[in-house]
LODRENBA-745942 format. One line per field, with one value per residue (C-alpha): residue in one letter; residue number from 0; chain; x, y, z. Coordinates in steps of 0.25 Angstrom, whole numbers, plus 5000, padded with zeros to 4 digits. Each point is the difference from the previous one (the first is absolute). Example, Ala and Ser with C-alpha at 12.3 -4.5 7.8 and 13.67 -1.06 7.14 Angstrom:
# residues 2
type	[A;S] .
seq	[0;1] .
mol	[A;A] .
px	[5049;5006] .
py	[4982;5014] .
pz	[5031;4998] .
//
This chain:
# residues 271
type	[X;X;X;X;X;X;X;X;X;X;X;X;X;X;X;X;X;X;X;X;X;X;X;X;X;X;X;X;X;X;X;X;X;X;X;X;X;X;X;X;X;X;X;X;X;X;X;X;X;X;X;X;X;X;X;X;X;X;X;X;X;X;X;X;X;X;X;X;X;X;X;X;X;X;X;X;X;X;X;X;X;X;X;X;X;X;X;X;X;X;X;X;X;X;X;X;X;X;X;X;X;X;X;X;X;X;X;X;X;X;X;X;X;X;X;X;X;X;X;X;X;X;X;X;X;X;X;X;X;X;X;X;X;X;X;X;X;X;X;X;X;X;X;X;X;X;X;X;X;X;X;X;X;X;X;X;X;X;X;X;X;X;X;X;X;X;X;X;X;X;X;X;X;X;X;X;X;X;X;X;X;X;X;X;X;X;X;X;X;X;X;X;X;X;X;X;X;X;X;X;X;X;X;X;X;X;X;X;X;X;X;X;X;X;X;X;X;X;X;X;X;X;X;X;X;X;X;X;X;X;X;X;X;X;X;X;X;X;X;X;X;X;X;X;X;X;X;X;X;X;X;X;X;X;X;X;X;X;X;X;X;X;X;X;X;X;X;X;X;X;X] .
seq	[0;1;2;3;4;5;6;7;8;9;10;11;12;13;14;15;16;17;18;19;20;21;22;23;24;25;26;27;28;29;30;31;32;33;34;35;36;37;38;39;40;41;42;43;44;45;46;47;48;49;50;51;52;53;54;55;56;57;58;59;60;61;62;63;64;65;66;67;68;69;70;71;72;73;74;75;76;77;78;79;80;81;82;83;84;85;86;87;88;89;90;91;92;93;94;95;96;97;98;99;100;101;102;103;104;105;106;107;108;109;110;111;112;113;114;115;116;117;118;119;120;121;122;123;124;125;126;127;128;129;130;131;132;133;134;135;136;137;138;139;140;141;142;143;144;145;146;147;148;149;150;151;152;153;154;155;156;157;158;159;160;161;162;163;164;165;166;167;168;169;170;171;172;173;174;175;176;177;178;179;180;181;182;183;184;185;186;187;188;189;190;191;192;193;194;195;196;197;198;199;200;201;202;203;204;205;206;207;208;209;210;211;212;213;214;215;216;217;218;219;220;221;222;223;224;225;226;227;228;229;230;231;232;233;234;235;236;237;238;239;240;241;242;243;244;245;246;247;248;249;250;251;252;253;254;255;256;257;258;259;260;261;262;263;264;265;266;267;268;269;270] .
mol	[A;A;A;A;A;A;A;A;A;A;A;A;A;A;A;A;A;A;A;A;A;A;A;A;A;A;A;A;A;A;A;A;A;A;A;A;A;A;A;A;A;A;A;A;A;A;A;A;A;A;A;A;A;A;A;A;A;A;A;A;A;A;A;A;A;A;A;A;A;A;A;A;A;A;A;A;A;A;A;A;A;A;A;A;A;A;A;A;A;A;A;A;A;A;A;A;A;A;A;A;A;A;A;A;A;A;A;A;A;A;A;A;A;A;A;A;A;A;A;A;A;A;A;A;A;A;A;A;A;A;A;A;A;A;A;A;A;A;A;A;A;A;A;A;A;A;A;A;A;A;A;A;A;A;A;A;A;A;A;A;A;A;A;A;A;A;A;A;A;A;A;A;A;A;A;A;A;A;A;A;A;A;A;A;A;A;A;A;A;A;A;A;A;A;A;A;A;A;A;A;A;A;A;A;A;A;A;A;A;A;A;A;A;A;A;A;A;A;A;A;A;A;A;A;A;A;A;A;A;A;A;A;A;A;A;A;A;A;A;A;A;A;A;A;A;A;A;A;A;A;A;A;A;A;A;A;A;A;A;A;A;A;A;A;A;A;A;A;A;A;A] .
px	[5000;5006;5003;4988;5004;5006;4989;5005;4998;4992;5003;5002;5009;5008;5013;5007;4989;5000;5014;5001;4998;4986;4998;5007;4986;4996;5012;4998;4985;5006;5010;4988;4987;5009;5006;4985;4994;5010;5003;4984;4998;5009;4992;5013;4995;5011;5017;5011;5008;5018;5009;5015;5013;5000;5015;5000;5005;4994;5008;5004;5003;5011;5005;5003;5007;5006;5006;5006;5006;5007;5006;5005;4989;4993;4999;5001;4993;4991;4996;5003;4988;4992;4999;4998;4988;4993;4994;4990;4997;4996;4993;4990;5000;4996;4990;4991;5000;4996;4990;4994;4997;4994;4992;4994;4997;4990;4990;4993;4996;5008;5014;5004;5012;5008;5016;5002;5014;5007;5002;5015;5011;5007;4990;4989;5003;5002;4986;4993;5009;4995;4986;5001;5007;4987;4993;4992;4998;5009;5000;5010;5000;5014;5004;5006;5013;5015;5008;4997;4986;4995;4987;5007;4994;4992;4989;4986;4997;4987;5003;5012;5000;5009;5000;5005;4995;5007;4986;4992;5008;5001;4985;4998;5011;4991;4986;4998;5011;4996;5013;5016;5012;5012;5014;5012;5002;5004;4992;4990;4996;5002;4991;4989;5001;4999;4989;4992;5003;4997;4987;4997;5003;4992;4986;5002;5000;4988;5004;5008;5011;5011;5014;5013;5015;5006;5016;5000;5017;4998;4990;5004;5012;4994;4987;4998;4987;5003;5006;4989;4993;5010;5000;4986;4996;4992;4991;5008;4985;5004;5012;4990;4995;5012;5004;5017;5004;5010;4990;4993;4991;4998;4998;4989;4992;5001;4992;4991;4995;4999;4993;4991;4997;4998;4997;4993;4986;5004;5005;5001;5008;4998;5010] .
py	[5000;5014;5011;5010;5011;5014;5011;5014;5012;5009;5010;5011;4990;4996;5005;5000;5007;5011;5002;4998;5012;4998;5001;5014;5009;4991;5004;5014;5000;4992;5012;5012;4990;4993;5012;5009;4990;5001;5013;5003;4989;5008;5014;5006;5009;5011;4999;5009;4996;5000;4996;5000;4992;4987;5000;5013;4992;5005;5009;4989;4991;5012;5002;4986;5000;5012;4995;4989;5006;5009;4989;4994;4992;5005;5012;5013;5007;4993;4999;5016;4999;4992;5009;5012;4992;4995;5011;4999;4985;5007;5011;4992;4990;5014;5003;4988;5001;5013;4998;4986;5007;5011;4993;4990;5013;5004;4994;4993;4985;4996;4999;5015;5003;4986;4999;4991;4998;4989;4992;4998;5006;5014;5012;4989;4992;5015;5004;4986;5001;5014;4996;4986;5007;5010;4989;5001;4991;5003;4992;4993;4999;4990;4996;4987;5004;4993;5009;5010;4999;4993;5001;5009;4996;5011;4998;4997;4986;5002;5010;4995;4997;4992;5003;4997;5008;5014;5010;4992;5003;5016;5000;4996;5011;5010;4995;5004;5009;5013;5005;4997;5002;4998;4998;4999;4987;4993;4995;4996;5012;5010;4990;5002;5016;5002;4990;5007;5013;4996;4996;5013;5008;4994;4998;4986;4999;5009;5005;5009;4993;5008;4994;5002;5000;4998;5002;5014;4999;4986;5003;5013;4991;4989;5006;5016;5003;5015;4996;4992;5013;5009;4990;5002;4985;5001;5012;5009;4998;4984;5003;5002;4985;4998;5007;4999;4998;4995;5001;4989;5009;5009;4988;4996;5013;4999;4986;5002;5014;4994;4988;5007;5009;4992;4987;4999;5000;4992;4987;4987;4998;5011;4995] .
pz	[5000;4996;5010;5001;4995;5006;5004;4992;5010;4997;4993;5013;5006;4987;5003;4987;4994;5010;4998;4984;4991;4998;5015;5001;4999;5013;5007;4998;5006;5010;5004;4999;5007;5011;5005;4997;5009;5013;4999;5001;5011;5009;4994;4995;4990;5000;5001;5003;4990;5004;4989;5001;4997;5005;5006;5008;5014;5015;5008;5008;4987;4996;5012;5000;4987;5003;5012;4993;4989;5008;5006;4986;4998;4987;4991;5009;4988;4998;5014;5000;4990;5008;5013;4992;4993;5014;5002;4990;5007;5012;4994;4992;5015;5008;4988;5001;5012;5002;4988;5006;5014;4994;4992;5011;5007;4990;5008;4988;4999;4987;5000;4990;4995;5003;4999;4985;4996;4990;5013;4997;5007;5001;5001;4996;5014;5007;4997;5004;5012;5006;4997;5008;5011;5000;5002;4986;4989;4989;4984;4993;4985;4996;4989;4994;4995;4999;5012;5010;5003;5011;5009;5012;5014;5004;4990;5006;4996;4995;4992;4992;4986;4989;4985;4988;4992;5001;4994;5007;5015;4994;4998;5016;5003;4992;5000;5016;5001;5007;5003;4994;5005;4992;5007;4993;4991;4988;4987;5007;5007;4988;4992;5010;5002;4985;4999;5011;4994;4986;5004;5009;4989;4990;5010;4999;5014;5006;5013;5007;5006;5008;4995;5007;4995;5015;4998;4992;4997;4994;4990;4997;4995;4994;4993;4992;4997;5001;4986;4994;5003;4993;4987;5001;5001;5015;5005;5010;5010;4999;5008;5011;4998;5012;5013;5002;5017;5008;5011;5007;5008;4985;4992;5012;5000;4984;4999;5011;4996;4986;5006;5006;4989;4989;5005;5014;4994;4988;5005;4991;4987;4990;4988] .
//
């Protein structure tokens, strides 16, 4: 007598179809309904949104290197650098903080203006951390990539999020952004400012949304738009799309004026 024969899966728990080319457009709803339906179970309908380099260290992590460098033990520039760089570590930590206890204080029943970062390490991790030590819940948007990224601990569990696709992870960044603040980073970081600026600019995204450069020397160096304007290819009124500071306590009266302003009586997603 033959064998009987081997059930097929259905075809939701067929795995090589699920992770073939035909089963791409399933993962793609995958990464915009799985993350729509937690982030709406725990009524998060509005995010600060921090984004920065991922290797910025800690005060403590650069005072560490530094230490050891001095004593012979590694690059004393580059640990030079490092120190110099912490500060923006703890500024983004003390800003989520500050923005998370604010926020809690609004005395309302959903949770506004939430701390979302990329989840990874660097200003990401600094933001999730100051948030957790205000004792808010804070989200976490990874992404799958072949270094440096990683989940950083501080993360609230519910809230933390693994993509593979990259627009899918920038539309969560954007869809319930209320607020972003943009520290000093790499590829990454300038992908997502002129992303975001692109689509205030041309009314693709309907809402007023208060957006800081926090670390005025570093992007005076990196970016010009004073010369875009010159050339004529911006509007001189688009340079006012983004408030320049060194100052955690300007950066916080910025967004929170703004928030409150624009966005207290208009919560929920308005992409």
């Amino acid at each position: 007598m033959s064998d009987k024969p081997t059930p097929q899966p259905k075809a939701y728990e067929n795995q090589d179809f699920l992770h073939s080319r035909d089963g791409r457009a399933l993962r793609i709803l995958a990464e915009y309904h799985e993350p729509q339906s937690r982030l709406a179970h725990y009524n998060v309908t509005d995010t600060v949104v921090f984004m920065g380099s991922a290797r910025l260290p800690s005060a403590e992590t650069a005072a560490e290197a530094l230490a050891a460098a001095e004593r012979g033990e590694g690059d004393l520039k580059a640990a030079q650098r490092m120190q110099d760089m912490a500060v923006y570590y703890e500024a983004a930590r003390e800003l989520a903080h500050r923005l998370t206890e604010w926020s809690k204080g609004l005395g309302e029943d959903e949770r506004r203006f939430v701390v979302c970062t990329g989840g990874g390490p660097g200003i990401m991790e600094a933001a999730n951390r100051g948030a957790s030590e205000a004792k808010g819940l804070n989200v976490g948007l990874t992404i799958s990539l072949p270094f440096e990224e990683f989940e950083n601990p501080y993360i609230s569990r519910e809230l933390a999020f693994h993509f593979h696709y990259f627009f899918m992870r920038k539309f969560w960044f954007l869809y319930l952004a209320k607020a972003m603040i943009f520290f000093p980073g790499g590829f990454g970081t300038l992908d997502e400012l002129f992303e975001t600026l692109t689509l205030v600019q041309t009314h693709k995204m309907r809402k007023k949304m208060p957006m800081v450069l926090f670390g005025a020397s570093f992007w005076e160096k990196v970016i010009n738009l004073d010369a875009l304007v010159d050339a004529g290819t911006i509007s001189p009124e688009d340079l006012d799309l983004l408030f320049h500071t060194d100052s955690v306590d300007e950066a916080f009266d910025y967004i929170t004026k703004g928030l409150m302003a624009d966005a207290i009586d208009k919560p929920g997603p308005t992409l």
